[in-house]
C-alpha positions in Angstrom: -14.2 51.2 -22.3 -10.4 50.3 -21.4 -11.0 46.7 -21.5 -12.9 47.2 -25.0 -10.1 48.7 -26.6 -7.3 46.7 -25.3 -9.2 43.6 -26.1 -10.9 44.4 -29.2 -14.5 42.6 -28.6 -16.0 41.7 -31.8 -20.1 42.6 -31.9 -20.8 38.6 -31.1 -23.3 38.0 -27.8 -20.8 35.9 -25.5 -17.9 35.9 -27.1 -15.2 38.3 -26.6 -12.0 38.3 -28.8 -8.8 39.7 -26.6 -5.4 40.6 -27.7 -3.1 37.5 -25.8 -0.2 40.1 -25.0 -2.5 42.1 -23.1 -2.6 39.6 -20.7 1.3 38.5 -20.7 1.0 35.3 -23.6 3.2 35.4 -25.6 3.5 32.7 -28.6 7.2 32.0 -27.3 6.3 30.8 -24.4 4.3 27.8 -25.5 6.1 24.5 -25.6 7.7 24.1 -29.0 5.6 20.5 -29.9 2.1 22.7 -29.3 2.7 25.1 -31.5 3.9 22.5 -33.8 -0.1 20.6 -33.6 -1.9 23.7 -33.8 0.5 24.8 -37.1 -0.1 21.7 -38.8 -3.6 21.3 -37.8 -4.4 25.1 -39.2 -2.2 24.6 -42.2 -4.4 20.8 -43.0 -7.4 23.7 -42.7 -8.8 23.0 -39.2 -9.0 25.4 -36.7 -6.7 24.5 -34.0 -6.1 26.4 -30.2 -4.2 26.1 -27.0 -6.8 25.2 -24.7 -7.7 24.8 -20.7 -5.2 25.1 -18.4 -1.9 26.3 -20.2 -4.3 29.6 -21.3 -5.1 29.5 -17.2 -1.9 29.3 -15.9 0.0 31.9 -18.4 -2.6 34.4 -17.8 -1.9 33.9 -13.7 2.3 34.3 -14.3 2.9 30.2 -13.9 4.7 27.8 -16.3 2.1 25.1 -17.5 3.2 21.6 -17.1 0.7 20.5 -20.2 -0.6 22.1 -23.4 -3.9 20.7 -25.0 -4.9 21.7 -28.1 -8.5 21.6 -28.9 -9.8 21.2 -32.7 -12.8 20.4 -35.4 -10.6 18.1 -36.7 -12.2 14.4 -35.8 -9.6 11.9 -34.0 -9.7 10.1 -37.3 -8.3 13.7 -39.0 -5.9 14.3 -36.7 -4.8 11.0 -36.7 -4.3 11.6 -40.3 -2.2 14.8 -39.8 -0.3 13.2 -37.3 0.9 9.4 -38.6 2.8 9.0 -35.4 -0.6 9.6 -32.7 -2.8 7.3 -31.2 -6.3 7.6 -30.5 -7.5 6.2 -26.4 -10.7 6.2 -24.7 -14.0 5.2 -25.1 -15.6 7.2 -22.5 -13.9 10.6 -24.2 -12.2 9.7 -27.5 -9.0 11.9 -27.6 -5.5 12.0 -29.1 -2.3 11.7 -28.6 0.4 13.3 -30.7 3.8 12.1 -29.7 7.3 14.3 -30.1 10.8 13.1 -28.9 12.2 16.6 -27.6 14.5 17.4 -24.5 15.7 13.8 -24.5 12.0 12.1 -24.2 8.9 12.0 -25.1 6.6 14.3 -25.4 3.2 14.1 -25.9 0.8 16.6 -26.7 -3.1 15.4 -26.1 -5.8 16.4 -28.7 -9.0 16.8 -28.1 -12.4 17.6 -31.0 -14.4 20.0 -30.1 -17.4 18.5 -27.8 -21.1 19.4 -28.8 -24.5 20.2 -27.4 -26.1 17.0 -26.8 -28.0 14.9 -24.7 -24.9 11.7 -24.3 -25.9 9.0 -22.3 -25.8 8.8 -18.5 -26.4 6.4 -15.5 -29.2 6.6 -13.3 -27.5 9.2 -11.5 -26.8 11.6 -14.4 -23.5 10.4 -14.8 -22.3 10.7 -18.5 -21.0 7.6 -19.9 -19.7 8.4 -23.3 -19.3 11.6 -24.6 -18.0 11.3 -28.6 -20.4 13.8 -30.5 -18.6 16.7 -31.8 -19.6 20.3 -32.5 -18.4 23.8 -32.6 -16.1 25.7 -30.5 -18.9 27.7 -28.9 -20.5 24.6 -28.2 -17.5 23.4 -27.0 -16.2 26.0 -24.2 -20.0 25.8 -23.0 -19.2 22.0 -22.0 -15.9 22.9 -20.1 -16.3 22.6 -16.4 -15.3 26.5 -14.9 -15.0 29.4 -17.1 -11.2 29.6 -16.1 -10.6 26.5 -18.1 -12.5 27.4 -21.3 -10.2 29.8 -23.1 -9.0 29.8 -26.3 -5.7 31.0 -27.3 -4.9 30.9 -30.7 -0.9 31.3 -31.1 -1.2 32.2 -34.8 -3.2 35.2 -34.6 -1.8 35.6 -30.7 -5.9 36.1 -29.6 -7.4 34.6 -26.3 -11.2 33.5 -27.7 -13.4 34.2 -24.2 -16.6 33.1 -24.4 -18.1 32.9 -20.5 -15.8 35.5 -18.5 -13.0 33.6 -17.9 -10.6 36.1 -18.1 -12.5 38.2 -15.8 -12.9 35.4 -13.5 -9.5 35.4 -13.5 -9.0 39.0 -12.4 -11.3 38.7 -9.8 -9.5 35.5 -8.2 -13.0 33.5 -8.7 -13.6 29.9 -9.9 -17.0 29.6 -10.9 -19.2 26.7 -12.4 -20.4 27.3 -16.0 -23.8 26.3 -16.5 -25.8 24.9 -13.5 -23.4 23.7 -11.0 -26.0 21.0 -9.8 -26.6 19.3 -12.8 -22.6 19.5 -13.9 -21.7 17.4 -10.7 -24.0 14.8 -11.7 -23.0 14.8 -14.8 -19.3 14.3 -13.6 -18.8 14.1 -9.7 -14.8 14.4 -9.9 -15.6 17.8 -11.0 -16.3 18.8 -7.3 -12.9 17.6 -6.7 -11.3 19.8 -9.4 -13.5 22.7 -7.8 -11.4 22.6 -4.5 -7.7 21.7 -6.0 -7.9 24.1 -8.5 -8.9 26.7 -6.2 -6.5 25.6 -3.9 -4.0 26.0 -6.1 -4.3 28.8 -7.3 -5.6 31.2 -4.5 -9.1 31.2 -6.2 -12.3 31.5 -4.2 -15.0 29.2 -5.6 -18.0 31.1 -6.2 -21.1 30.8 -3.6 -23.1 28.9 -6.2 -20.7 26.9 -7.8 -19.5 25.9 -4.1 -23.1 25.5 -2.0 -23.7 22.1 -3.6 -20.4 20.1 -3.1 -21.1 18.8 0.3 -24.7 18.1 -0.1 -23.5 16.0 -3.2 -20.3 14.7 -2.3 -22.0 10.8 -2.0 -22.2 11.2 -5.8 -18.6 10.2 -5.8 -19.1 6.5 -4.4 -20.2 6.0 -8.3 -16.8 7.1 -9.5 -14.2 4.1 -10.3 -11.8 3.9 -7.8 -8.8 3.9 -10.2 -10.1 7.1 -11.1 -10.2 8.2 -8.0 -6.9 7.3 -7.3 -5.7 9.4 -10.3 -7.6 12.8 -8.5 -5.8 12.0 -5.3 -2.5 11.9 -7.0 -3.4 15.3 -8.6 -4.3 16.5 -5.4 -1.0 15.2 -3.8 1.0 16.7 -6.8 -0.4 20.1 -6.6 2.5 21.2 -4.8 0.1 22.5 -1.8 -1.3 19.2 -1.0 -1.7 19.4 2.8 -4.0 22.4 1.8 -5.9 20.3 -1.0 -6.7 17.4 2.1 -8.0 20.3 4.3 -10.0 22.0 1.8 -11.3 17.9 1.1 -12.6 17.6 4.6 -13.6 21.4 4.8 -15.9 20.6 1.8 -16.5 16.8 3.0 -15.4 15.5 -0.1 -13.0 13.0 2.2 -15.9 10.7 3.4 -16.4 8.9 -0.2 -12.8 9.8 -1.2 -10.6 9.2 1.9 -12.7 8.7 5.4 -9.2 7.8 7.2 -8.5 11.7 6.7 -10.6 12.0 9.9 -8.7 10.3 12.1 -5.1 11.0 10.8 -6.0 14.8 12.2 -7.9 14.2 15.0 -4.8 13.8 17.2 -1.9 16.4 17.0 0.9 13.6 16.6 -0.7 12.2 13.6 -1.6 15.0 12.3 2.1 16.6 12.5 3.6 13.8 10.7 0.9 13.6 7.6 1.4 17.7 7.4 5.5 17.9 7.4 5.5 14.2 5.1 3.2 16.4 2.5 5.1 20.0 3.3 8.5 17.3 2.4 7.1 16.0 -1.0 5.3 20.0 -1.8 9.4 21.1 -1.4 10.8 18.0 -3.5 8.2 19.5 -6.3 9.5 23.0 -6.1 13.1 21.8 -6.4 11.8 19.7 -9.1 12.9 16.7 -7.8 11.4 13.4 -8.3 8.4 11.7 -5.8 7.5 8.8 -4.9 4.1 7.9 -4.9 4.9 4.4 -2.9 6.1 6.9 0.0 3.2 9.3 0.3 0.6 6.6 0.4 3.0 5.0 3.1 2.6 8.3 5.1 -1.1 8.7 4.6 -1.6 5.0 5.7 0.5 3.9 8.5 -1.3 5.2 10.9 -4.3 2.9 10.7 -1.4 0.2 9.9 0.4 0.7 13.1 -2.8 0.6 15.1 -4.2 -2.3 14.1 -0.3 -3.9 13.4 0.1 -3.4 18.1 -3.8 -4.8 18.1 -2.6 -7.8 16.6 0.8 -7.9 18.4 -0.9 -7.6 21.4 -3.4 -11.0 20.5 -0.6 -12.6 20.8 0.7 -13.0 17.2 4.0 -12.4 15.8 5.4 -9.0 15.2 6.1 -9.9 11.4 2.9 -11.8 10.5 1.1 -9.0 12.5 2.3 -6.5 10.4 1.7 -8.7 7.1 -1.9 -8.8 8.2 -2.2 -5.3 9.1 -1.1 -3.9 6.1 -3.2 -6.4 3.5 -6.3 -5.4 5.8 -5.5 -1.8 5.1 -4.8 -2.1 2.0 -7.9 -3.8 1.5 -9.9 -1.3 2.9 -8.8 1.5 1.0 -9.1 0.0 -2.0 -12.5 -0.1 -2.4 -11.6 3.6 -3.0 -8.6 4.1 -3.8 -7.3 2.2 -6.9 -3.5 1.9 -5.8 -1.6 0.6 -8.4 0.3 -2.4 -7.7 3.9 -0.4 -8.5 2.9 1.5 -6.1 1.7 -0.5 -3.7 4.4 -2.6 -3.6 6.6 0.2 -2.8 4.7 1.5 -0.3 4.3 -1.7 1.8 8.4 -2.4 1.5 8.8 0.5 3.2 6.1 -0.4 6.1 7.9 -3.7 5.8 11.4 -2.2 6.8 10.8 -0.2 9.6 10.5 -3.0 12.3 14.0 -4.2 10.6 15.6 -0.4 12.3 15.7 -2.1 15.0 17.4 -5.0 14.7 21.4 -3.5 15.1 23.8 -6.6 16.0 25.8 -8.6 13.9 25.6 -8.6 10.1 21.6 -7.2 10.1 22.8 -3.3 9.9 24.5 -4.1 6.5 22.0 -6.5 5.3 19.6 -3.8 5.5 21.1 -1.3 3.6 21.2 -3.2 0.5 17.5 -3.7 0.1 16.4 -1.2 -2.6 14.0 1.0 -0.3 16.4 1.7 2.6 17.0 5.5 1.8 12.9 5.6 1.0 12.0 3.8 4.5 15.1 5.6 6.3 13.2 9.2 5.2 9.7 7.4 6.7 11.9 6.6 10.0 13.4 9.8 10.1 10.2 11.4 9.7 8.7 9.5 12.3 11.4 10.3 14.7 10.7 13.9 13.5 7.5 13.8 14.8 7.8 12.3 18.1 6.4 8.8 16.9 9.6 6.9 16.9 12.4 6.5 18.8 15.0 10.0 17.9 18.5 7.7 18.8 17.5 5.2 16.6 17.0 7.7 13.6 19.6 9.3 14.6 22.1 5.9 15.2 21.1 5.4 11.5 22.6 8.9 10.3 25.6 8.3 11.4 25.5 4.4 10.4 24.9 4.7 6.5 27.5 7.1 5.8 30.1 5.9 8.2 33.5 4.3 7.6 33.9 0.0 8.0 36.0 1.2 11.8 32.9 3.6 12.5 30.1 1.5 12.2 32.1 -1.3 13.8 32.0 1.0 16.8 28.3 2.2 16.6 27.0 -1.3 16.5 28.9 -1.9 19.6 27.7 1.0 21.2 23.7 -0.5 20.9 22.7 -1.0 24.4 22.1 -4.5 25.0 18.2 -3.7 26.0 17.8 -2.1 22.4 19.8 -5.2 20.5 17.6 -7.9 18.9 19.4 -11.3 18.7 20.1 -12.6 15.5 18.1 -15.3 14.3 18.7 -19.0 15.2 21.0 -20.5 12.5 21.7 -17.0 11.0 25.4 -17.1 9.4 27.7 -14.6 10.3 29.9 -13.4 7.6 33.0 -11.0 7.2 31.7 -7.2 6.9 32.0 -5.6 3.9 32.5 -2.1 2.2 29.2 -0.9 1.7 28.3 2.1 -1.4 26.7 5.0 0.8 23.0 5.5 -0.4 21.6 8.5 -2.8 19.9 11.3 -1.2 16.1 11.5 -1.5 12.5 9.0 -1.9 13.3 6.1 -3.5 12.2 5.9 -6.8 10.2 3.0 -8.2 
């Protein structure tokens, strides 16, 4: 009776109608370039509502980091609202409005409002495109978890519930609308949304909507690896990520997603150093600082690069090459996956790159080394190491003192290397007259 009067349910089977402030939503606290589509789109005579996640997150007390706005407008009409947007994909054709607020760019993604239909699929289930359009009933049915289909409407300040969500919500539950089954198949990357999101957000994912993601996890092999790579970043970005990777292999998503996961927590060492490199970036998020992807993927991979990297040393082969090798072979492997961009990549193996370099303390190699643009990214990845038991803690610590010592300082710290821990300099390598060196920035290395 409460929950009738506060939220004002009109007489319509499924739908439910509730007053936003009821539930701590206030039109203020939308981002100003939302509120700004969903005006214009309402005043052009569409209907136009804050959709998905931003609904989600207010209702739960958290600050969205994106507002969609769903509509009836086609992406050819909002296009023509909005002279500035752009419409992308093939798959799902959406848009994107573009506004230049708080000193960049902001861009606020559009989407029409999905219908009822049978869209073609593979020989899986999976759909391949998705571009016919309906009504917002038919449109909150096609959503993935009834958490994610809300409607708030920041005109009339009204949250449009049509499958539960908000009671979902109050019960701390994530559950599947429709049947879970055929939604997997439909789109396998949902199983992964199933255990971030309710990682994230200290949901439990109802029995049914749960029971099928490990029988059905395979159904992810027939994903595209760079979207794969894109769910891993989300996972890695949720700000609980070592939580995400357990919940992964909990659910044995990690086989066709990342089967190294295995063996990076079989052993306590390894598994140390993934946790506190993830705990690190899950901090640098809540600071709001910035990450870098190069260095996580460097964490999650070196492992299966340093084993193979003393395999090779130990053939006989040269401890550079050897690690050149390694870390193209493991790249390689993963992938086949995992879509790493190359930005990314590249960063990531520069900092595999310099860590045999830490070493190397004589003579003019120190300085050398802290010009190269990841030294404060692969000093962190030493550090960590060291951290963790799986490096050597005087050399870390040696490099502390080095980088933000004076000219006389580090003068007397090389000199204090003990002769068994000094690498000689190369044959022909010229010395030259030591120079004042900028001390490095604070923080992963950008890229």
């Amino acid at each position: 009776m409460i929950r009738k009067l506060i939220g004002k349910v009109l007489r319509r089977p499924g739908k439910q109608v509730l007053h936003a402030k009821h539930y701590g939503i206030r039109r203020d606290q939308l981002h100003s370039a939302a509120l700004k589509v969903c005006d214009r789109l309402q005043d052009a005579g569409f209907e136009a509502y804050v959709v998905g996640g931003a609904v989600r997150d207010l209702m739960l007390g958290k600050s969205p980091k994106d507002f969609d706005v769903a509509t009836n407008a086609t992406p050819e009409q909002v296009r023509h609202v909005f002279h500035r947007s752009r419409i992308i994909g093939k798959r799902f054709r959406i848009v994107h409005v573009p506004f230049f607020e708080r000193g960049g760019e902001e861009i606020i993604e559009v989407t029409t409002f999905r219908g009822a239909s049978d869209a073609p699929t593979d020989e899986s289930g999976r759909i391949l495109r998705d571009n016919v359009y309906g009504t917002i009933e038919e449109d909150a049915s096609r959503r993935d978890f009834t958490v994610n289909a809300l409607y708030y409407d920041p005109n009339r300040e009204v949250i449009i519930d049509f499958h539960h969500g908000v009671s979902d919500l109050e019960s701390r539950k994530l559950a599947m609308i429709g049947d879970p089954v055929k939604r997997y198949h439909e789109d396998p990357v949902r199983m992964l949304r199933a255990v971030r999101l309710a990682t994230k957000l200290d949901l439990a994912i109802a029995p049914a909507t749960k029971a099928p993601i490990a029988v059905h996890a395979r159904l992810l092999e027939n994903i595209p690896s760079a979207r794969l790579f894109d769910e891993m970043m989300k996972l890695l970005l949720s700000g609980r990520a070592w939580d995400c990777l357990t919940a992964l292999r909990e659910n044995g998503l990690h086989k066709p997603l990342f089967p190294l996961l295995d063996k990076l927590v079989s052993q306590a060492s390894t598994a140390a150093f993934l946790k506190k490199a993830l705990d690190n970036t899950d901090a640098r998020i809540r600071d709001d600082k910035p990450v870098s992807a190069g260095f996580m993927f460097a964490t999650l991979l070196w492992h299966e690069v340093e084993a193979l990297w003393q395999k090779k040393k130990a053939a006989g082969e040269h401890s550079v090459p050897a690690l050149v090798d390694a870390m193209n072979e493991v790249d390689a492997k993963v992938s086949r996956r995992l879509a790493i961009p190359n930005r990314y990549g590249a960063a990531m193996k520069e900092i595999w790159l310099l860590q045999p370099r830490f070493e190397q303390r004589v003579g003019q190699r120190p300085f050398r080394l802290m010009e190269q643009q990841r030294f404060r990214a692969a000093y962190d990845f030493l550090e960590l190491r060291a951290e963790c038991g799986l490096a050597d803690k005087e050399l870390a610590e040696w490099w502390n003192k080095f980088q933000f010592a004076d000219d006389v300082m580090r003068s007397s710290l090389i000199a204090s290397v003990p002769r068994e821990k000094q690498e000689a300099p190369a044959a022909g390598a010229k010395r030259s007259k030591p120079r004042r060196r900028r001390k490095p920035a604070a923080g992963q290395s950008g890229e």
